[in-house]
C-alpha positions as CSV (number, residue, x, y, z in Angstrom):
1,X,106.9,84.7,86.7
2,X,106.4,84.3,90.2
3,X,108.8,82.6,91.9
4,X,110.0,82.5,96.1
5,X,113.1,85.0,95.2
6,X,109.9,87.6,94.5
7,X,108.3,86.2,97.9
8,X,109.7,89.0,100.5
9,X,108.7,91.9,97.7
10,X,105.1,90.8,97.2
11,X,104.4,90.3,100.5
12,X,104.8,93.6,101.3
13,X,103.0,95.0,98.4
14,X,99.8,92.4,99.7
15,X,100.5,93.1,103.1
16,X,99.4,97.1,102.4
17,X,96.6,95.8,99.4
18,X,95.3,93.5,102.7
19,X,95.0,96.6,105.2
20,X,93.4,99.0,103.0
21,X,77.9,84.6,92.8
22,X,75.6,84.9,95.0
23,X,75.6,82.8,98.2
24,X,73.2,81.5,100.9
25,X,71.7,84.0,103.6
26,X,74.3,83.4,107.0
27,X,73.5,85.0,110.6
28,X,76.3,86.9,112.3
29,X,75.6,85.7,115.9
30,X,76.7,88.5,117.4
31,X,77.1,88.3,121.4
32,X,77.1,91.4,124.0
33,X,80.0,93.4,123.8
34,X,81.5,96.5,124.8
35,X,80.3,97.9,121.7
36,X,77.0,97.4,122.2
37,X,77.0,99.3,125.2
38,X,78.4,101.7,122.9
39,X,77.4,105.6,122.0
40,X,76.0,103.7,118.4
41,X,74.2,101.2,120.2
42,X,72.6,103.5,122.2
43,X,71.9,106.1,119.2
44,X,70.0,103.2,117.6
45,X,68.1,101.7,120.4
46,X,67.2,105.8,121.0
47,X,65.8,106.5,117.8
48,X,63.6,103.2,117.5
49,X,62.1,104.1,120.9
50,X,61.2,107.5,119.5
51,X,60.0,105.9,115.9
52,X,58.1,103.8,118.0
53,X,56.5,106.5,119.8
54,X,56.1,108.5,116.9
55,X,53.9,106.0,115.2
56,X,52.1,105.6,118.4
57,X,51.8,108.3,121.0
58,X,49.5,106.4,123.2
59,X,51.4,103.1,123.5
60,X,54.1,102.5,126.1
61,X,55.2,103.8,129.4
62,X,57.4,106.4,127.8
63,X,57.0,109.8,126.3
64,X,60.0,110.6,123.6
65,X,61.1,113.8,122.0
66,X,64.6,115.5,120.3
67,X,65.6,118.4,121.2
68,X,68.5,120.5,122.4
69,X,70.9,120.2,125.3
70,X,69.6,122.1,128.8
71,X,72.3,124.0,128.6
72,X,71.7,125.9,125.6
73,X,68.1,126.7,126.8
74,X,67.9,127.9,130.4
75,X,70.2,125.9,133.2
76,X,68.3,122.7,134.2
77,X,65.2,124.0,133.4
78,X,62.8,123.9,130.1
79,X,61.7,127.2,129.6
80,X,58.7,126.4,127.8
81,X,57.2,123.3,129.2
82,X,58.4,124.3,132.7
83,X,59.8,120.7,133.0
84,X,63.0,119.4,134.5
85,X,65.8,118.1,132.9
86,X,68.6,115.8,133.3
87,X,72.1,115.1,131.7
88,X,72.9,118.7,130.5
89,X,76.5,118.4,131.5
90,X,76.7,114.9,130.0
91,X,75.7,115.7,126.1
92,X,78.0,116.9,123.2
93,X,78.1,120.8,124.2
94,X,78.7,121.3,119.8
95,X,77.0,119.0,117.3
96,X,79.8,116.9,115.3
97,X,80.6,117.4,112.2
98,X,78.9,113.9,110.0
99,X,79.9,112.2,106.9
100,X,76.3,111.3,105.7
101,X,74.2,114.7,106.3
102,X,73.6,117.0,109.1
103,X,73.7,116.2,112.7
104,X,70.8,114.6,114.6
105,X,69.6,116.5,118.1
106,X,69.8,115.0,121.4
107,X,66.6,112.0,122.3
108,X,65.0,112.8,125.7
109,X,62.9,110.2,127.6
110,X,60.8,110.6,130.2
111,X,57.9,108.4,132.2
112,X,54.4,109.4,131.6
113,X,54.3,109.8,135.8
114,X,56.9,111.9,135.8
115,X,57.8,115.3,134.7
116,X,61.9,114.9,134.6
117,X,63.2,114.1,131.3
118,X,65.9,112.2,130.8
119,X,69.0,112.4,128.7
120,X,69.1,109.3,126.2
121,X,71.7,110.0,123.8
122,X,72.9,113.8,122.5
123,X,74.4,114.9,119.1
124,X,74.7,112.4,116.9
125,X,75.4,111.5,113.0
126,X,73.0,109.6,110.7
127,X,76.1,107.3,110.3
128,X,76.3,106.4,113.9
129,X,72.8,104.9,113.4
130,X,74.0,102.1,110.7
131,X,75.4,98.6,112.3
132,X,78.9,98.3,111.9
133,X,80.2,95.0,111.1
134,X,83.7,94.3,112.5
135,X,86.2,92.3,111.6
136,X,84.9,89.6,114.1
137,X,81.7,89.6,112.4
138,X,83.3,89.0,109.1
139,X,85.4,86.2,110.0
140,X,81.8,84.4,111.2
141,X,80.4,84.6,107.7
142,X,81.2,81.3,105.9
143,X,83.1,82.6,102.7
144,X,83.1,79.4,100.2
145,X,86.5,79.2,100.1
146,X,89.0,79.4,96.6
147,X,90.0,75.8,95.3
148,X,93.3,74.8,95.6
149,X,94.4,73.8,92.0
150,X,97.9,72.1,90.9
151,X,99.6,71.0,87.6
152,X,100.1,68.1,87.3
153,X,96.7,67.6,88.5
154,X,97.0,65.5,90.7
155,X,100.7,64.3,90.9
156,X,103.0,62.5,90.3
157,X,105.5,65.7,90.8
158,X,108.9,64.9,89.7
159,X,111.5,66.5,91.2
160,X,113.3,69.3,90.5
161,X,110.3,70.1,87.9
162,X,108.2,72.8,88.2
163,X,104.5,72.4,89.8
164,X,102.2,75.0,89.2
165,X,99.5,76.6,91.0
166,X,96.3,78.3,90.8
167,X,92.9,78.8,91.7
168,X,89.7,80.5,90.7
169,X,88.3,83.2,93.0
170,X,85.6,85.7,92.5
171,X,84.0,88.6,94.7
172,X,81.5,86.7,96.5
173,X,78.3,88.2,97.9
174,X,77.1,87.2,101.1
175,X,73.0,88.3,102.9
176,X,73.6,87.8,106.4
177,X,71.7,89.4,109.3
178,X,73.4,92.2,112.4
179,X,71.7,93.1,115.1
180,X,68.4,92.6,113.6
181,X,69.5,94.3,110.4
182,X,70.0,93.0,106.9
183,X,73.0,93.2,105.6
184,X,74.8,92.6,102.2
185,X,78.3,91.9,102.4
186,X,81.1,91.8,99.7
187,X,84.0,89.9,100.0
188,X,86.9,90.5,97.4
189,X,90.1,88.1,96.9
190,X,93.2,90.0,97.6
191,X,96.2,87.6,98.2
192,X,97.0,84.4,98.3
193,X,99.4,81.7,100.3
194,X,100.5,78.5,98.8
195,X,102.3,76.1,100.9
196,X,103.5,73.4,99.5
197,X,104.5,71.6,102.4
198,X,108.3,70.7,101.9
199,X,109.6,73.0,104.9
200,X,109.9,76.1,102.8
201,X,108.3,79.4,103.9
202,X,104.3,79.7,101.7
203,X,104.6,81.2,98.4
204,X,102.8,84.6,98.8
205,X,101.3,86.0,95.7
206,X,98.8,88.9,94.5
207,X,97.9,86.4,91.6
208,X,95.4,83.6,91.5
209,X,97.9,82.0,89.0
210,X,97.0,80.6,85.4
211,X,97.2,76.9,84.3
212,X,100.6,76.1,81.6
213,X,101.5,77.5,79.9
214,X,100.7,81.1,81.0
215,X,101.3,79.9,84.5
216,X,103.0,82.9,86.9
217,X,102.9,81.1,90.6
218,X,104.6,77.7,90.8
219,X,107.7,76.1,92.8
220,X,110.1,72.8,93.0
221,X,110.4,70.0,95.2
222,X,114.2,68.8,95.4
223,X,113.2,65.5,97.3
224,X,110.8,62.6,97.0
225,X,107.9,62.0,99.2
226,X,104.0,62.5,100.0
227,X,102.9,65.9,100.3
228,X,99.6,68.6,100.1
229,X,99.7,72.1,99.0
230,X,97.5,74.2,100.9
231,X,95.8,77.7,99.5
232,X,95.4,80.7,102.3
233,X,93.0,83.2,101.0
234,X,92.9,86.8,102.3
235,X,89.5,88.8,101.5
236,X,88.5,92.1,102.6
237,X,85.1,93.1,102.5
238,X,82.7,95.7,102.7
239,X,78.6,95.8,103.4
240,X,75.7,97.7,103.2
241,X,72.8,98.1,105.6
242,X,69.2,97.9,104.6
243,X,68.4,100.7,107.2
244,X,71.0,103.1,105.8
245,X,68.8,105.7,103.6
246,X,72.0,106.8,101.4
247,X,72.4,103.1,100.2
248,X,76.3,103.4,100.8
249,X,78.8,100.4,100.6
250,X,81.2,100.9,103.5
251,X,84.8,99.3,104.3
252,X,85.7,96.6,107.0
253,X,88.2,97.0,108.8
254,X,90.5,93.8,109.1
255,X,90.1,90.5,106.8
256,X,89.1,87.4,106.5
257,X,90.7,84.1,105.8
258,X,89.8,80.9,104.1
259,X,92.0,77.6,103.6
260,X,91.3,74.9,100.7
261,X,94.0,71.6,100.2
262,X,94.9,69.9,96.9
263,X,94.6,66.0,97.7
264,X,97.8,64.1,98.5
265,X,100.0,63.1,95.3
266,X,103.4,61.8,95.7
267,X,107.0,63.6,94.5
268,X,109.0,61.1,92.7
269,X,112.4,61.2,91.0
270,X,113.2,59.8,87.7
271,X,116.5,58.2,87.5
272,X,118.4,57.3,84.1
273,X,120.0,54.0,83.9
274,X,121.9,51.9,81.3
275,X,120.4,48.1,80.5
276,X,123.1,45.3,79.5
């Protein structure tokens, strides 16, 4: 049973769960940020310029290549094309160590005019090229919320009786698109806050609670009146990107909330009384 003397005890236990059917397609509308000024930002705008290239050599006012830092060649200098280049002292000096496969060189730019090449963005991982979606961008998507159920449905409580709780939530699946990417995302149900709206502190629960009588979440009222519960879902989420050639489902950071409301009902007490 799940009662508000096992409150304190399974908050904890969500609060660590928390950091650690198919829907509509939603946009993340994602706005300029510090991010996107970012070393990924740049890694992927870098290697579309050179895929672009790549596909057409002729086209554009650029010329693209990879290759390695000045500095491990010949100071400043190309030794083989005899061409300048800049941003030596600004790349990774060692090539990273990368979760999803070796290391990507540096991506020079330079103008067909000129003969200087340009330093775009040095060592990088494949996984530095895959959109990440931040917790920001998961609280944008609209996750259909888990109902807010009750027992008795729909009141009247009585007082000093139990009222139960519950609801039915399932991963859900979300398409949305970031940054010009598709994206699937996963979000998964992992706690849940009941407030029942009679000046206690919510009802915080690992379970989605059963109906009676296998029912494990549920509280009392001790005093007539009108009142709501209100359900607080917490889901944390993962995604995958379209682009990313290993397929791989990766973790969100942070969580996402969603709020559903039982309609009013009224809390009544019974009273015993002798006739005649």
């Amino acid at each position: 049973m799940t009662t508000r003397r096992h409150r304190s005890l399974l908050a904890a236990l969500v609060g660590l769960i928390a950091v650690g059917l198919a829907t509509p397609a939603y946009s993340l509308q994602v706005e300029p940020g510090v991010d996107e000024d970012g070393f990924s930002a740049r890694a992927r705008r870098s290697t579309d310029g050179i895929r672009r290239y790549e596909a057409n050599p002729e086209a554009g006012p650029y010329v693209w290549k990879r290759d390695l830092p000045c500095w491990s060649r010949f100071p400043e200098i190309d030794r083989e094309s005899n061409e300048a280049c800049w941003g030596g002292s600004a790349v990774q000096h060692d090539p990273p160590e990368c979760e999803d496969g070796a290391p990507l060189m540096p991506i020079w730019r330079r103008l067909r005019t000129e003969e200087t090449w340009h330093l775009q963005v040095g060592w990088h991982c494949p996984e530095d090229l895959i959109p990440r979606v931040t917790q920001e961008d998961f609280r944008r998507l609209t996750i259909p919320a888990a109902p807010a159920r009750m027992q008795p449905d729909g009141g009247p409580v009585l007082v000093n009786k139990k009222t139960i709780v519950y609801t039915e939530a399932e991963v859900q699946t979300l398409r949305t698109d970031l940054l010009g990417y598709g994206v699937d995302i996963e979000a998964t149900p992992v706690s849940y806050s009941w407030d029942f709206a009679d000046g206690q502190p919510p009802l915080v629960t690992a379970s989605q609670g059963h109906r009676y009588p296998d029912h494990d979440v549920f509280s009392t009222y001790f005093h007539p009146g009108t009142a709501r519960i209100t359900l607080t879902t917490t889901w944390t989420g993962r995604y995958r990107v379209d682009v990313d050639p290993l397929h791989k489902w990766r973790e969100i950071d942070g969580n996402a909330l969603t709020t559903s409301t039982t309609p009013a009902f009224e809390v009544v007490e019974l009273r015993a009384h002798l006739d005649g």
